[in-house]
C-alpha positions as CSV (number, residue, x, y, z in Angstrom):
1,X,94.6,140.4,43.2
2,X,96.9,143.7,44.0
3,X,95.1,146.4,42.0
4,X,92.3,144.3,40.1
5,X,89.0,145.7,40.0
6,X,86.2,144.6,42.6
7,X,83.7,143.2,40.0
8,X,80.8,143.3,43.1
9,X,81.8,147.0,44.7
10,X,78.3,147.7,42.9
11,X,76.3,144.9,45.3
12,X,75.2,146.0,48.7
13,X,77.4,143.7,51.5
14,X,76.4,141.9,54.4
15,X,79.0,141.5,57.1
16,X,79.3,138.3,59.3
17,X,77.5,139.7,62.8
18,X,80.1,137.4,64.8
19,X,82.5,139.9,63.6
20,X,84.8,137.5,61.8
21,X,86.3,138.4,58.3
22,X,83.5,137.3,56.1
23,X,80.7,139.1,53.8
24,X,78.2,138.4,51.9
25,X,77.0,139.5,48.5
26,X,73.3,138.6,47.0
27,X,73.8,138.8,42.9
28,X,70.6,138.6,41.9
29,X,66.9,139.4,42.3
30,X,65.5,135.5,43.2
31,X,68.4,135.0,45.3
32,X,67.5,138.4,47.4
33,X,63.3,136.8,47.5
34,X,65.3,133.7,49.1
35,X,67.8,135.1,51.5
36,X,67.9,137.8,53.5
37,X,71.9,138.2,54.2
38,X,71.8,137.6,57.6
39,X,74.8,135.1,58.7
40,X,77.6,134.2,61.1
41,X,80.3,132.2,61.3
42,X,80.2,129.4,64.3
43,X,83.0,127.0,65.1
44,X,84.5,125.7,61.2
45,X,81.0,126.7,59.4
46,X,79.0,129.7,58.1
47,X,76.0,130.1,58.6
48,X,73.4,132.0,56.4
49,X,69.7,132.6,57.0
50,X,67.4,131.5,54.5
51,X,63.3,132.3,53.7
52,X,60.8,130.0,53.8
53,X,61.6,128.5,50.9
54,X,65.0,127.5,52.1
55,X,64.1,126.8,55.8
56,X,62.0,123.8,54.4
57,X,64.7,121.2,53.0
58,X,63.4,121.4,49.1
59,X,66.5,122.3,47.3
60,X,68.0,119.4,44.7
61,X,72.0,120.4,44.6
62,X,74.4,122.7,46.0
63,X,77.5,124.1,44.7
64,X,80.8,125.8,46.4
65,X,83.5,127.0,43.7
66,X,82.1,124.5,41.8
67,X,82.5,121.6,43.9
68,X,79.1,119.6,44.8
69,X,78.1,120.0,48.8
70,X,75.9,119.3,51.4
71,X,74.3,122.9,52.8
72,X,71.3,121.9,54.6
73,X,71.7,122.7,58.7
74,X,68.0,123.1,59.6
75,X,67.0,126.9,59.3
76,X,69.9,127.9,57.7
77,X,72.4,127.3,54.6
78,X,75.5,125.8,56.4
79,X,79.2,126.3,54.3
80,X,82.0,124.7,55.7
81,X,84.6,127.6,56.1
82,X,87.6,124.8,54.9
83,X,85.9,124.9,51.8
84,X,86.5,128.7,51.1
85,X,89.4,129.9,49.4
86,X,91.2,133.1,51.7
87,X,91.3,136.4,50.5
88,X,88.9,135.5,47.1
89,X,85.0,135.7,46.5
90,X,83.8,131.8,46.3
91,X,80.5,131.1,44.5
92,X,77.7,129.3,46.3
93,X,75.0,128.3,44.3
94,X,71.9,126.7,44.7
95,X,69.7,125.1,42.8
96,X,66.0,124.1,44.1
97,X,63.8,121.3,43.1
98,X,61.8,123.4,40.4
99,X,65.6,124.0,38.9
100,X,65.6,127.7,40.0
101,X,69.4,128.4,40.8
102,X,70.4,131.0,43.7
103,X,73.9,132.5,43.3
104,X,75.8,134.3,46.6
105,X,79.5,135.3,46.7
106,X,80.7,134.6,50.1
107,X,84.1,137.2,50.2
108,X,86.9,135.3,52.5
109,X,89.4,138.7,53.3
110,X,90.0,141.4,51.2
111,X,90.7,139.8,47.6
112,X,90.8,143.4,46.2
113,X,94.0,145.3,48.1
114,X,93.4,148.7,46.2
115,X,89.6,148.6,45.8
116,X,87.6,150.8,48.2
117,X,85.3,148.5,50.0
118,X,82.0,149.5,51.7
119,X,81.2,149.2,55.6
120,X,78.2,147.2,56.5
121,X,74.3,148.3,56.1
122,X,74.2,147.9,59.4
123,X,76.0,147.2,62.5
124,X,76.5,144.0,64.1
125,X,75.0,142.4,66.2
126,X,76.6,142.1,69.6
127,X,76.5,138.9,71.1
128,X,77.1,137.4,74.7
129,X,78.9,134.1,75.2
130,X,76.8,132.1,77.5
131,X,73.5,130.8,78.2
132,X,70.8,132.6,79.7
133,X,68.3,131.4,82.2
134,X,64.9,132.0,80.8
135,X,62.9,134.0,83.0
136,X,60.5,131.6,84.8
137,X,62.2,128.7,83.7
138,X,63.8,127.5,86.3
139,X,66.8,125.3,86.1
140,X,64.9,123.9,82.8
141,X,65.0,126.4,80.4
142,X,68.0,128.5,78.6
143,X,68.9,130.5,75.1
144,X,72.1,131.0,73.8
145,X,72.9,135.0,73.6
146,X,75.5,133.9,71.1
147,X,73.1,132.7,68.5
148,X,70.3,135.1,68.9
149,X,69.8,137.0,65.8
150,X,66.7,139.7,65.3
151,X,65.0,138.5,68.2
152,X,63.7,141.5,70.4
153,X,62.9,140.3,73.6
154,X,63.6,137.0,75.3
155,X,60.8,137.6,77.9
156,X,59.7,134.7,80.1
157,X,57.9,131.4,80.2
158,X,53.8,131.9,79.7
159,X,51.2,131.3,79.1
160,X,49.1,134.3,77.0
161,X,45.1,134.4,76.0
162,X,46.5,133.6,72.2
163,X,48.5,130.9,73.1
164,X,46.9,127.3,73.8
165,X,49.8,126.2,75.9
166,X,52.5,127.0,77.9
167,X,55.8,128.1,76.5
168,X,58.7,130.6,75.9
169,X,57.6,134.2,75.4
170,X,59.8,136.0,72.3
171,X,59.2,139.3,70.7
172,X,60.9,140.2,67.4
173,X,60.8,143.4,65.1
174,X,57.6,143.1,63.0
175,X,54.7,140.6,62.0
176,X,55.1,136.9,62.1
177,X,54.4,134.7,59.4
178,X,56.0,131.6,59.5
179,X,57.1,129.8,62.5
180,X,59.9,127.1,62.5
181,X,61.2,124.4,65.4
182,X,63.5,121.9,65.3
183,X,62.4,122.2,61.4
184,X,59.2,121.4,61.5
185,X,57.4,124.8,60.7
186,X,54.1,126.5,61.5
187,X,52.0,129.5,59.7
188,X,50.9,132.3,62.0
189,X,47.8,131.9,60.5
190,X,47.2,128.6,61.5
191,X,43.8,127.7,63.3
192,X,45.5,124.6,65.1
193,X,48.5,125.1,67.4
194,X,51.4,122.8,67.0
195,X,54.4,124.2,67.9
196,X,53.5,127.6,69.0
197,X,50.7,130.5,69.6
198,X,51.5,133.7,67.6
199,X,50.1,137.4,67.8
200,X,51.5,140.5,65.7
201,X,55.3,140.4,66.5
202,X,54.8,137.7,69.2
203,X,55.0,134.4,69.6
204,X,55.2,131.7,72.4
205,X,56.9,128.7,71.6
206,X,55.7,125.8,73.3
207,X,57.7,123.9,75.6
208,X,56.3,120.7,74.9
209,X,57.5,121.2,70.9
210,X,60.8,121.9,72.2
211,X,61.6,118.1,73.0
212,X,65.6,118.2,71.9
213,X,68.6,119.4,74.4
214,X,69.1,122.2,72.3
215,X,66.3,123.5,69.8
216,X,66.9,125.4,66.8
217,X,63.6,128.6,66.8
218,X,63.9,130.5,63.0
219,X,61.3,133.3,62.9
220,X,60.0,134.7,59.9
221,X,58.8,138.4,60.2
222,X,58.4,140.6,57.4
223,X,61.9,140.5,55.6
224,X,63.9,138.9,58.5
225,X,64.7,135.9,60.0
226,X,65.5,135.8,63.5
227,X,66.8,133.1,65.1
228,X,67.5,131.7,68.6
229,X,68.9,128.5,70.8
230,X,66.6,127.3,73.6
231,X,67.9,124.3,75.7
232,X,66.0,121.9,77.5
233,X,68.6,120.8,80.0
234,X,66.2,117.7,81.4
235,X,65.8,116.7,77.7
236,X,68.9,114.2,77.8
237,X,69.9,113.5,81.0
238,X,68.6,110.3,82.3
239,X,69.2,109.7,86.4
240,X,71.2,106.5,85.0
241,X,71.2,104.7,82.0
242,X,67.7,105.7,80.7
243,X,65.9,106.0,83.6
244,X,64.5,109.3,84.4
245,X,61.9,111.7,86.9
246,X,59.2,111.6,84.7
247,X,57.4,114.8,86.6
248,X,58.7,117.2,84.1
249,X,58.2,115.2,81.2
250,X,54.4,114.4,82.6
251,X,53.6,118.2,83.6
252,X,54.7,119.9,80.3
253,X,53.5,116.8,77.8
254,X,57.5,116.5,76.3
255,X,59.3,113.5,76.3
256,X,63.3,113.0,76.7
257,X,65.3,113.0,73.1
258,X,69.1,111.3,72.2
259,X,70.8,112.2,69.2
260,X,69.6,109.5,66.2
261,X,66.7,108.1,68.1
262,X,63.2,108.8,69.0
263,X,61.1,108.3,71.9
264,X,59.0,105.0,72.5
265,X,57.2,104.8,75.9
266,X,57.7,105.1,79.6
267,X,58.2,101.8,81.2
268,X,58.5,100.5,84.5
269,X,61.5,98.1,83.8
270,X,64.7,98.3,81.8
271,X,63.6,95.6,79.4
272,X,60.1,97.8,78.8
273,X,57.9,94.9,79.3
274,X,55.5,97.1,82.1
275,X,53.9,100.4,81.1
276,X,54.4,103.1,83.6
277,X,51.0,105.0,83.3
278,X,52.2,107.6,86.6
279,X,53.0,111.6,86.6
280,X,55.9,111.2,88.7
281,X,58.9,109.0,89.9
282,X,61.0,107.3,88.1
283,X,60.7,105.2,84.7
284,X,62.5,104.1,82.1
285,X,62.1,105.4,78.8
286,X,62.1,103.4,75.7
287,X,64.1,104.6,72.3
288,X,63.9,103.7,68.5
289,X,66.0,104.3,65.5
290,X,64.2,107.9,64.8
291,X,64.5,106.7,60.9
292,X,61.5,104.5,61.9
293,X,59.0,107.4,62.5
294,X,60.0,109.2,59.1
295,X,57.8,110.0,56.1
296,X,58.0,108.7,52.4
297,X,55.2,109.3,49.9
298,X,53.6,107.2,47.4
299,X,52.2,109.0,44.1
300,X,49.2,107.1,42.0
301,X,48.2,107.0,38.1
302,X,48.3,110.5,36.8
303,X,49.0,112.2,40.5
304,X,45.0,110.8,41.2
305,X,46.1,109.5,44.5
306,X,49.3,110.4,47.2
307,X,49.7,107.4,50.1
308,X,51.4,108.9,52.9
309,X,54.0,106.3,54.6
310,X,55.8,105.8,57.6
311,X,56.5,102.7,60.3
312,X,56.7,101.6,63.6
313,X,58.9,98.9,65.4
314,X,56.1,97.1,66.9
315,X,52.5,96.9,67.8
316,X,53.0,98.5,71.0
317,X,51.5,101.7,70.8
318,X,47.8,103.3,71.3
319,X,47.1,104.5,67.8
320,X,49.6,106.3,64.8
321,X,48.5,108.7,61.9
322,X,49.7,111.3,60.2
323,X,49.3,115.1,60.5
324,X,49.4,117.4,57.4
325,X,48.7,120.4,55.7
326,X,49.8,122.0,52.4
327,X,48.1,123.3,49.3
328,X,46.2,121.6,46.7
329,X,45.6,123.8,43.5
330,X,44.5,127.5,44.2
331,X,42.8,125.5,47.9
332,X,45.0,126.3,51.2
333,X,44.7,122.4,53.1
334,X,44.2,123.1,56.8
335,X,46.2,121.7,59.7
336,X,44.8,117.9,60.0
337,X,45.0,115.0,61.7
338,X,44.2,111.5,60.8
339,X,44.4,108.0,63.1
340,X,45.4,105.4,60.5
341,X,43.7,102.0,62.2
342,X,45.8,99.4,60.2
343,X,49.5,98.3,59.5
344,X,50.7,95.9,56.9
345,X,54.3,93.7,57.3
346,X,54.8,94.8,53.6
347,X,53.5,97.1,50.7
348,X,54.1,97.0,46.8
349,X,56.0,100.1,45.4
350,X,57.1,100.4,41.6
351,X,55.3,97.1,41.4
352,X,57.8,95.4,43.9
353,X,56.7,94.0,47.2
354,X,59.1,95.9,49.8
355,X,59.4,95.4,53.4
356,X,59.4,98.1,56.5
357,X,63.4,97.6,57.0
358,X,63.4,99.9,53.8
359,X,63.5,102.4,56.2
360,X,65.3,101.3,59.4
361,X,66.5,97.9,60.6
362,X,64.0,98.6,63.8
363,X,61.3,99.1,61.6
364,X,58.7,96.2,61.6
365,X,55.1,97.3,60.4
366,X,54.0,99.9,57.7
367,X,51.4,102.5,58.4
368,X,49.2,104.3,55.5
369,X,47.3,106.8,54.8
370,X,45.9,108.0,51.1
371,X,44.7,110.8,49.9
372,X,42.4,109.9,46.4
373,X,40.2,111.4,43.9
374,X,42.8,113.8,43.0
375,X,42.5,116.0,39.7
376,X,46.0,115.4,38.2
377,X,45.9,119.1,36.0
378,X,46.6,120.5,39.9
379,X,49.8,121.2,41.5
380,X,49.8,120.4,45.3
381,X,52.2,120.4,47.9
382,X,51.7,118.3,51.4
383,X,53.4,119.1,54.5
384,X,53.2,115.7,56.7
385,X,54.1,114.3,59.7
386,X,53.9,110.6,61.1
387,X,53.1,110.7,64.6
388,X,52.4,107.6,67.1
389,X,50.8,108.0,70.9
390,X,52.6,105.4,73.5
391,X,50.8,102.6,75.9
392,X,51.1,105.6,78.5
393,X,49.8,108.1,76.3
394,X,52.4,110.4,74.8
395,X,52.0,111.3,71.8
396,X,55.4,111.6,69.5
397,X,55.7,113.1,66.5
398,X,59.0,112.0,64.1
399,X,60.5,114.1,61.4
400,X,58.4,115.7,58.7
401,X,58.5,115.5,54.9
402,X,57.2,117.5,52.0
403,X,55.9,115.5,48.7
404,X,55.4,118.1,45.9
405,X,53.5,117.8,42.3
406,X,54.0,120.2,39.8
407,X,52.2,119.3,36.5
């Protein structure tokens, strides 16, 4: 409004580092231990990064101006610019699942003509407008200059004494604690190495975690989170239909991806009735619903017992488990892996028998794993992931989940 006082020239602003005509304003304490103000605007959304905390999908509801939304865009807080009012601060608020609520005013224009308004804390970043070949990558491997936020150094493709396998050399501005790809997320403390091998402000992301055409890298170090695109340009594109050069695939343990579905096997026939057990040549490979390897979570009488769920669409596989880690009272849960050895057509839930279609029409057998002898009087939080190995040996992991108990 013409000559209306700017109720926020108090709060320090964060300025869009695309340059575009958008700040930022963090209006209280819990919401500054959450966010770090970092943000951009990309094709008809904002983009803000988010902490751990956010990074890992555990907020309840979301709120713009009042109106309910979806926010969640893997590591960051996604607002649909159409949703914004011009030239006006617009309330986004969050609210998590232990009903802690997290309040930013997102300022579209200059809402207050007369007011002085301050410049930026710092610079923005400048960024490039095309992919860049990763260094030793060959005509594999790329980042997007256009996304890269707080990363130092994009450095090469390596393999370091810290690291246990090969992968994509990054340097950012302090200490790493907390590592996140394609969601699923990583401590740098970690004494197994999923996703990635990390020393002081380095880290090496592992190619074979980076299974998806374009992987989304969120790094937490000290109070920032830097952020970077990597494509893997032989990640979806079969020589026809879905038959591909397995070499690759073989010599850096990934496997192909397509939006919505999930690996399933390398097969010497289209109708994927022949395993194909070689390193190179061509094979076809075999793709599920990706609901199917997904993970639900069971709790027992008085939080005594958590059964860990997930399916599969048939029998043909070598083995499926679970991985996990988590807390469990004042106790830190390492890293760990367990083979489950049976599967069941149905299980009983709230008392109701309820078959594997519950979570996709692919989905044909349950697996299970429980965790008992729980003390109830103890909060806990598990970090899981189903995983299943193929007849020719690759092993697949599907999305992760989070099952939380406060008492």
């Amino acid at each position: 409004t013409q000559g209306a006082v700017d109720p926020y020239s108090h709060q320090e602003w964060k300025a869009a580092t695309d340059g575009s005509d958008y700040k930022i304003c963090i209006v209280d304490k819990k919401t500054t231990d959450e966010f770090n103000g970092v943000f951009q605007k990309e094709g008809t959304s904002l983009y803000i990064a988010g902490s751990a905390a956010i990074l890992k999908p555990n907020y309840k509801s979301a709120s713009l101006n009042g109106n309910a939304m979806d926010i969640w865009a893997g590591a960051y807080v996604r607002v649909p610019i159409a949703g914004l009012n011009e030239n006006a601060d617009n309330t986004l608020v969050i609210t998590d699942t232990f009903n802690n609520e997290y309040t930013i005013i997102i300022r579209s224009g200059n809402p207050y003509p007369d007011a002085p308004t301050e410049e930026p804390t710092e610079a923005p970043e400048p960024l490039g407008d095309e992919w860049i070949n990763v260094t030793g990558g060959g005509t594999q491997w790329y980042y997007n200059d256009t996304t890269k936020i707080k990363i130092s150094q994009v450095v090469s493709v390596q393999k370091p004494g810290f690291s246990d396998q090969q992968g994509i050399y990054l340097t950012v501005p302090a200490g790493i604690s907390e590592v996140f790809v394609n969601g699923v997320s990583q401590s740098a403390s970690a004494t197994e190495q999923t996703i990635c091998g990390v020393q002081g402000a380095g880290v090496v992301i592992f190619l074979s975690a980076m299974t998806s055409y374009t992987n989304e890298i969120a790094i937490k170090n000290g109070t920032n989170i830097s952020y970077i695109q990597i494509r893997n340009v032989l990640a979806t594109e079969p020589k026809t239909g879905n038959q591909y050069d397995v070499e690759v695939y073989k010599t850096n343990e990934i496997y192909p991806t397509k939006d919505g579905l999930i690996f399933a096997g390398w097969f010497s026939d289209a109708d994927y009735t022949a395993v194909y057990e070689g390193t190179s040549g061509n094979a076809y490979a075999k793709f599920i619903d990706a609901k199917v390897l997904t993970f639900k979570h069971q709790w027992g009488s008085n939080h005594s017992a958590l059964r860990f769920v997930s399916t599969i669409d048939s029998l043909d596989y070598q083995s499926v488990g679970f991985t996990f880690s988590g807390t469990y009272g004042s106790s830190t849960i390492k890293q760990t892996t367990k083979e489950v050895e049976k599967v069941y057509t149905k299980i009983t839930a709230d008392s109701q028998s309820v078959l594997p279609t519950v979570f996709s029409d692919d989905s044909e057998y349950f697996f299970t794993y429980t965790i008992r002898g729980m003390d109830g009087t103890k909060a806990s939080t598990w970090n899981v992931t189903p995983y299943y190995v193929t007849l020719d040996g690759t092993t697949v992991y599907g999305k992760s989940g989070t099952a939380e108990y406060t008492p």
